[in-house]
C-alpha positions in Angstrom: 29.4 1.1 56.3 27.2 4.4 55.7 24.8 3.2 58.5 27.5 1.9 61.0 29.4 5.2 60.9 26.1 6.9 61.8 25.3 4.6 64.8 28.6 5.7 65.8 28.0 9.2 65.3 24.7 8.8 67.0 26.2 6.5 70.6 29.3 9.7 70.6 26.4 12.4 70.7 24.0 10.6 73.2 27.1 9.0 75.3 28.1 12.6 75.4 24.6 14.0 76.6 24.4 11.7 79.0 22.2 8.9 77.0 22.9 4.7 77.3 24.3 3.8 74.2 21.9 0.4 74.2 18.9 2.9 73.9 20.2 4.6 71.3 20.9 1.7 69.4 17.2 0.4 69.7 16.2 3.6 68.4 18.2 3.6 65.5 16.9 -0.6 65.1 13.5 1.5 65.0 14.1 4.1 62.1 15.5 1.4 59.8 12.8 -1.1 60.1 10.3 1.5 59.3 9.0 2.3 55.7 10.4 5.2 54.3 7.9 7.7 53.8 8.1 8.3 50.0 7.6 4.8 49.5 3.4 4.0 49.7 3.6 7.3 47.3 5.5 6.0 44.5 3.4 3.1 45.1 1.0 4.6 44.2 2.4 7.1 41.3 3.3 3.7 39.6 0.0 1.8 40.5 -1.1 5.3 38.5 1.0 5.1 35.6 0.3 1.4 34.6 -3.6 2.0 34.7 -3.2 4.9 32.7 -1.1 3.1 30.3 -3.7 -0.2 29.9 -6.3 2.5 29.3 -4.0 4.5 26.7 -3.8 1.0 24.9 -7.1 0.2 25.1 -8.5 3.5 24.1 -5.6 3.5 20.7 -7.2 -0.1 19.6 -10.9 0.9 19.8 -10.1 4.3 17.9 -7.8 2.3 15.4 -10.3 2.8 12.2 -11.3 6.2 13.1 -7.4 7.3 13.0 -6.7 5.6 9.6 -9.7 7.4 8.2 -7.9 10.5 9.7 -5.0 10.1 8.0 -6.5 8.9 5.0 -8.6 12.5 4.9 -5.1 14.2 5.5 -3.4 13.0 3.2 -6.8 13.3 0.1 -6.6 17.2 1.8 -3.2 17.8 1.2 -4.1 16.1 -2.7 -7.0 18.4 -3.2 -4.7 21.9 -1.4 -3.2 23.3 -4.6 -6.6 23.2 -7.0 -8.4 24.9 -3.5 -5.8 27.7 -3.2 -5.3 28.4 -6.7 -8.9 28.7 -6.2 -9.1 30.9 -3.0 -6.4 33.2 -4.5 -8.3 34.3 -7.3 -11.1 35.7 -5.1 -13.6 32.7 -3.9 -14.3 31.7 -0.7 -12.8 29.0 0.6 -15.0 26.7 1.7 -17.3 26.9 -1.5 -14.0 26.5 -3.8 -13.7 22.8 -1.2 -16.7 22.2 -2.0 -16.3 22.6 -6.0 -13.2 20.7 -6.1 -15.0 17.5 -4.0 -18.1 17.7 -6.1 -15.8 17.5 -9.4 -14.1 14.8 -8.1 -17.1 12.5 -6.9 -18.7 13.4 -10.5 -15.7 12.1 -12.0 -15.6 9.0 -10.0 -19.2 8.1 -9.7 -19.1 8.6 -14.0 -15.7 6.3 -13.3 -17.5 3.9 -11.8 -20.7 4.0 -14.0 -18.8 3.6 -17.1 -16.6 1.1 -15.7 -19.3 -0.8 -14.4 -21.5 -0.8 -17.1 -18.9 -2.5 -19.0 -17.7 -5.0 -16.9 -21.2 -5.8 -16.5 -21.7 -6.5 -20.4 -19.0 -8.2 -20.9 -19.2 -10.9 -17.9 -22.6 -12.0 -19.2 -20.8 -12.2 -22.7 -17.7 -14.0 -20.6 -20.4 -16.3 -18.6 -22.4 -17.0 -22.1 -18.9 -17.9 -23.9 -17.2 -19.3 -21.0 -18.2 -23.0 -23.1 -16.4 -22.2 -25.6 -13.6 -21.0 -23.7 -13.7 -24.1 -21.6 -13.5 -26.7 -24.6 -11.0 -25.0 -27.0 -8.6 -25.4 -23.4 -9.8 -28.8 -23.3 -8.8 -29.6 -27.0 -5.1 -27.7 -26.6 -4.8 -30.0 -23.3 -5.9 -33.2 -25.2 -3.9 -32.2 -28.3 -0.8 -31.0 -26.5 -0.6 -33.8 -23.7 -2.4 -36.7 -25.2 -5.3 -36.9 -22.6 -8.8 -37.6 -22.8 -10.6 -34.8 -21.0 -14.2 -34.2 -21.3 -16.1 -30.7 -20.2 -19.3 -32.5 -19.6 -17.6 -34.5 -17.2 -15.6 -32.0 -15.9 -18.7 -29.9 -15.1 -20.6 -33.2 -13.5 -17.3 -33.2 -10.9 -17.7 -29.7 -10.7 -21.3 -29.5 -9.7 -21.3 -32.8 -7.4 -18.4 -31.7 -5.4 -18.0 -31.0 -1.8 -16.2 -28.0 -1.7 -18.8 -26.1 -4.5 -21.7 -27.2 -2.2 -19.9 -26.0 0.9 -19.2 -22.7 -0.3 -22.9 -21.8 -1.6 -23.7 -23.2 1.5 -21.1 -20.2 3.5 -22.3 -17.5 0.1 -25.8 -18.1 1.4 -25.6 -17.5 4.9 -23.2 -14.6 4.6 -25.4 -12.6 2.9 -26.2 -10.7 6.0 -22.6 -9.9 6.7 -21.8 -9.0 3.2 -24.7 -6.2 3.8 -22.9 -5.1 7.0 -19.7 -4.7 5.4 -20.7 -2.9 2.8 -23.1 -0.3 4.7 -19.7 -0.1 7.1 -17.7 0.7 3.6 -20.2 3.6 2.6 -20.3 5.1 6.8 -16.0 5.3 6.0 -16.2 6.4 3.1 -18.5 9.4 4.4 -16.1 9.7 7.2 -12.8 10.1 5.4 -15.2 12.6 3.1 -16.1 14.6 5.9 -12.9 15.0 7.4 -10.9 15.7 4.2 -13.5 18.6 3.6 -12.7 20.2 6.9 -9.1 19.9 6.6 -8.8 21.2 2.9 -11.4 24.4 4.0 -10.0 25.2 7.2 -6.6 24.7 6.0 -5.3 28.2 7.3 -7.2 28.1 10.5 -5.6 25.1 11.6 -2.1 25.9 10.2 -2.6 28.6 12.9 -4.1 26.6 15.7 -1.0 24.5 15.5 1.2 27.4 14.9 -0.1 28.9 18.0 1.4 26.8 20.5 5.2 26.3 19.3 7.4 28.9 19.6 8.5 31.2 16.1 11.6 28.8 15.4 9.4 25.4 15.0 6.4 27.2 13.5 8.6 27.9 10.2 9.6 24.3 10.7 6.0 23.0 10.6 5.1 25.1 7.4 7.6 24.1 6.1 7.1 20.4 6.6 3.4 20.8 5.5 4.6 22.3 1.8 6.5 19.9 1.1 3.7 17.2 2.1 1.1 19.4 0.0 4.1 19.2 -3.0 4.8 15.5 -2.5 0.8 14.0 -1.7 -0.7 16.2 -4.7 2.4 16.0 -7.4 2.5 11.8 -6.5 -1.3 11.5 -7.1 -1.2 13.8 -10.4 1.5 11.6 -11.6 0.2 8.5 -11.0 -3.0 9.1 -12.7 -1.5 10.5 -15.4 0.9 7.6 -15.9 -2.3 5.2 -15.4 -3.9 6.5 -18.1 -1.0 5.9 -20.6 -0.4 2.4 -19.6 -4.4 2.3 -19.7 -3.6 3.4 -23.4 -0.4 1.1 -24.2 -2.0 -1.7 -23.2 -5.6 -1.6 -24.8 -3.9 -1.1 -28.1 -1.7 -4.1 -27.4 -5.0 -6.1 -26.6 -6.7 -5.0 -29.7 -4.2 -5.9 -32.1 -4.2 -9.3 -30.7 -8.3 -9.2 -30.5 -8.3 -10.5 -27.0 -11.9 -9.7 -25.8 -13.1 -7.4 -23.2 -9.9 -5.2 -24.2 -11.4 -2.0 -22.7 -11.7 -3.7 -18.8 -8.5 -5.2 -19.1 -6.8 -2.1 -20.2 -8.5 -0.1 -17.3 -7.8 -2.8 -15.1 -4.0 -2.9 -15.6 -3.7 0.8 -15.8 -5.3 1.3 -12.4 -3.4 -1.5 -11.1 -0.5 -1.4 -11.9 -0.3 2.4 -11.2 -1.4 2.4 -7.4 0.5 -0.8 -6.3 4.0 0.3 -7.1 7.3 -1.9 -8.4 5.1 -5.2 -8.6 1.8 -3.7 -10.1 2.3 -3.8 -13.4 2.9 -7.8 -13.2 0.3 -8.8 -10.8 -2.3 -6.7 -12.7 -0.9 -8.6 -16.7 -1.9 -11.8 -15.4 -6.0 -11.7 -16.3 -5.0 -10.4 -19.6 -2.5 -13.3 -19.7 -5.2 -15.3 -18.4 -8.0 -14.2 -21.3 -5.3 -13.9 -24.1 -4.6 -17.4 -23.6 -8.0 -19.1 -24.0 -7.4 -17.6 -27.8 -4.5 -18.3 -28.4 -1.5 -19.2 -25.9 1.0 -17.9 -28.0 -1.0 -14.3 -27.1 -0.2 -14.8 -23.5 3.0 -14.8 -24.3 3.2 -12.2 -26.4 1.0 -10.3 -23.7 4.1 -11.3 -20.9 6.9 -9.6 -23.1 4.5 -6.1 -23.7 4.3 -6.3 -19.9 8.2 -7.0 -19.3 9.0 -4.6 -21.9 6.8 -1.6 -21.3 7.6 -2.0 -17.4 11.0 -1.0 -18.0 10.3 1.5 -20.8 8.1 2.9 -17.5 10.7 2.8 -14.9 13.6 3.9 -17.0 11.9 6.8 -19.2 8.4 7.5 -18.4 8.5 7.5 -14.5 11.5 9.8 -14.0 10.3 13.0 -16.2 7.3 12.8 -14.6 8.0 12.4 -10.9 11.5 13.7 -11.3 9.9 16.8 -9.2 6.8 16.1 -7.5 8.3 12.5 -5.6 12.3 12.2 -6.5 12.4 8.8 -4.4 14.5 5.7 -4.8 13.4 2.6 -6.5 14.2 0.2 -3.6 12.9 3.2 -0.9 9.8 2.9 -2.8 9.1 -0.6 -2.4 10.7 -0.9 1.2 8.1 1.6 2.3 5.2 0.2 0.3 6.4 -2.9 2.3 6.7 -1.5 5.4 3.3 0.8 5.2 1.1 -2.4 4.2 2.3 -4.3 7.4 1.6 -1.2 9.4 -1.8 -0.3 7.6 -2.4 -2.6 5.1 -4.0 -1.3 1.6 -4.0 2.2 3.3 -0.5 2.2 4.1 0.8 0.5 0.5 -1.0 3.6 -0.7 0.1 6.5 1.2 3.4 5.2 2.0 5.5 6.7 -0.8 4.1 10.1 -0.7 5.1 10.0 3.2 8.4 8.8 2.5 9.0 11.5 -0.3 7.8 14.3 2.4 9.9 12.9 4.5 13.2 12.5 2.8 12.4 15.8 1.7 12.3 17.5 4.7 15.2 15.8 6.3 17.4 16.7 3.4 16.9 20.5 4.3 18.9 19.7 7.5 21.1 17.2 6.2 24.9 19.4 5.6 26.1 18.2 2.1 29.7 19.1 0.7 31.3 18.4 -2.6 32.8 14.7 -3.4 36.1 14.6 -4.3 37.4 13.5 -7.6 38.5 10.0 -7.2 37.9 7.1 -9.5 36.7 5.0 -6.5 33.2 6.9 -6.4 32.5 5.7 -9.9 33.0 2.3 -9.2 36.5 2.3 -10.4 39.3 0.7 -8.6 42.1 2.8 -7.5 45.1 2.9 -9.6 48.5 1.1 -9.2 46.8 -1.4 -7.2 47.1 -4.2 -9.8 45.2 -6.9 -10.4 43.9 -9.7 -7.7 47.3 -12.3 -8.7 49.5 -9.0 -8.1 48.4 -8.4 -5.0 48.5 -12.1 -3.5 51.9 -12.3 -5.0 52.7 -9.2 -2.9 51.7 -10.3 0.3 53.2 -13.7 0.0 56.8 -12.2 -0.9 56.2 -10.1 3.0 57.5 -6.4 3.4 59.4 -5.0 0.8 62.8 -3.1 1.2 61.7 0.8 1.8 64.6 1.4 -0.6 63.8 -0.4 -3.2 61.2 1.8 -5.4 57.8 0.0 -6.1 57.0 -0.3 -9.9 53.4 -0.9 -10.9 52.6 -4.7 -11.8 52.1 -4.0 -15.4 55.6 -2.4 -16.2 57.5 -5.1 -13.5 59.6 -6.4 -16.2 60.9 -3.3 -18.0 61.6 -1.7 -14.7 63.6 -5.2 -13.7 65.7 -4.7 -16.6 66.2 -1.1 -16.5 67.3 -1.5 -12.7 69.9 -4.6 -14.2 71.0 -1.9 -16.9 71.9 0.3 -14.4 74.1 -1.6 -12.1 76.0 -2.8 -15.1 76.9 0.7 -16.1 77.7 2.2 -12.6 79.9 -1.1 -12.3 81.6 0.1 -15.3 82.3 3.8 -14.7 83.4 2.4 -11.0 80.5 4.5 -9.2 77.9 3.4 -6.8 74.2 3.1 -8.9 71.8 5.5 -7.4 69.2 4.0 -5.2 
């Protein structure tokens, strides 16, 4: 219609100056049939746009690892923060008190490690050298307990002869080479996220201000902000956790020593580390090798090994856990392990482990803009149901009997009766004094 009441317009002007309306309607044929001019342009602006959007892609999945070690430096800087300030404030340099703080930590875990090692190495050459033993007092329970006939020396002919044990030397042997790879590639990250935590914890301030620099005065008290309550949550949830690893390091060793279960001390480290850094489900999946080992003494001790875990898990989550995180990560049970869930299918081991600092910084920081006001008094809020609504039968019985006369009063279910016969009592004694009863 637009287009008609302009050819229109168009044959009025020429027919007035003189024109043949049929040339101007071939012109007009003309200038619709012709491309628009803005058209080969956005074209190209689009042709544009997706290229630089396949080459965005591109460019995120070849730099995938060298962003998680990023964050993973973050987030050790922010751990590292309050020992290097408290350290700067007092009169050292920066960099050097970054430097001190890193070099204490690597001591402690390369000491960690050596001890740790050392250990576990002793006491898998005592487990290889007793593993026998092992192997035919869990034969004799099976044989006593079931009534079979199982033999170790045949067991460990089927063993040896099979398929699947030949196959996977087979695989061990030629993936020696790629074993080296990996672990040279695990020593070049680790160096990485080192590098990159060290910058970020000694030039703190100087990028504070870089960022600072290009958002205006309201968001650059928002960013600080947000950046002291991640240096509150990141270092107060590490703290904690190690602290609370090395008493369930504690708990349980004693536990394993009473029962003389060997190789008490790697156990015990084991399950404290464990069950520390993989939150909710840690301390379970980290009891099973001591459930394992306790039961090739005794199985009774495996059992008695499953309660301590059961038991001390809730002593954790009920008493231990909330005095010490009450201030550095106040977070939710069940936000806990939705983020742990949600970071390891995002980042896998690096996620599970920085998700619940992140979350605490972020619940944090959204609850400074979230308005809060006082809840009323009602009995609803502490799971109480509201009162005079009677029980479940009252209420059915209700709505089958349909709306109620207005000017009949409602009595609660409870007192139904009484108020029945009160009601009778009434009309008795107005019908004697010759008045109407009150409604």
């Amino acid at each position: 219609m637009a287009s008609t009441d302009e050819t229109a317009q168009v044959d009025q002007d020429t027919a007035a100056l003189g024109t043949p309306p049929q040339a101007t309607a071939g012109r007009a044929a003309e200038r619709g049939a012709s491309m628009p001019r803005w058209l080969p342009r956005a074209m190209v602006l689009a042709l544009a746009l997706v290229a630089c959007l396949q080459l965005g892609t591109w460019a995120f999945h070849q730099l995938t690892g060298l962003l998680i070690n990023i964050l993973i430096a973050f987030f050790l800087a922010l751990a590292v923060e309050p020992a290097v300030s408290w350290m700067a404030a007092h009169g050292m340099r920066r960099g050097t008190a970054t430097g001190l703080v890193f070099l204490a930590v690597l001591i402690a875990g390369a000491g960690f490690v050596t001890l740790l090692g050392s250990m576990l190495a002793g006491q898998i050459v005592s487990m290889v050298e007793e593993f026998p033993k092992y192997l035919d007092s869990v034969i004799n329970w099976i044989n006593s307990s079931f009534r079979t006939e199982l033999s170790r020396v045949e067991i460990q002919n089927n063993l040896i002869h099979s398929d699947w044990l030949q196959k996977y030397v087979q695989n061990g042997a030629s993936g020696v080479l790629d074993v080296s790879a990996q672990v040279l590639g695990g020593l070049f990250q680790l160096l990485t996220v080192l590098l990159f935590s060290f910058y970020f914890a000694a030039d703190g301030p100087r990028l504070r201000r870089a960022l600072c620099s290009v958002l205006p005065p309201a968001r650059q008290a928002e960013v600080l902000r947000a950046w002291e309550i991640a240096v509150d949550k990141t270092g107060g949830y590490l703290y904690s956790r190690g602290l609370m690893a090395l008493i369930s390091c504690g708990a349980h060793y004693i536990l394993l020593v009473v029962l003389e279960v060997p190789y008490a001390p790697a156990l015990a480290v084991w399950v404290g580390l464990v069950s520390q850094f993989i939150p909710t489900i840690g301390t379970y999946l980290a009891g099973a090798v001591p459930m394992l080992i306790a039961f090739t003494v005794d199985p009774w001790y495996a059992l008695w090994v499953l309660v301590f875990v059961v038991i001390y898990q809730q002593f954790e989550n009920y008493l231990l856990q909330p005095k010490l995180t009450a201030k550095s990560v106040d977070i939710h049970p069940a936000v806990a392990f939705g983020s742990v869930i949600a970071g390891t299918a995002l980042l896998g081991a690096v996620g599970a482990l920085i998700a619940i600092p992140a979350a605490a910084t972020l619940q944090a920081f959204l609850g400074a803009y979230v308005k809060r006001y006082v809840v009323t008094d009602d009995p609803r809020v502490h799971g109480h149901r509201r009162r005079g609504a009677g029980p479940v039968p009252a209420r059915v019985w209700r709505f089958l009997q349909g709306p109620r006369d207005p000017r009949v009063p409602r009595v609660p279910w409870a007192r139904t009766e009484a108020a029945t016969g009160t009601a009778e009592q009434e009309q008795r004694t107005a019908s004697a004094s010759g008045r109407e009863p009150e409604q």
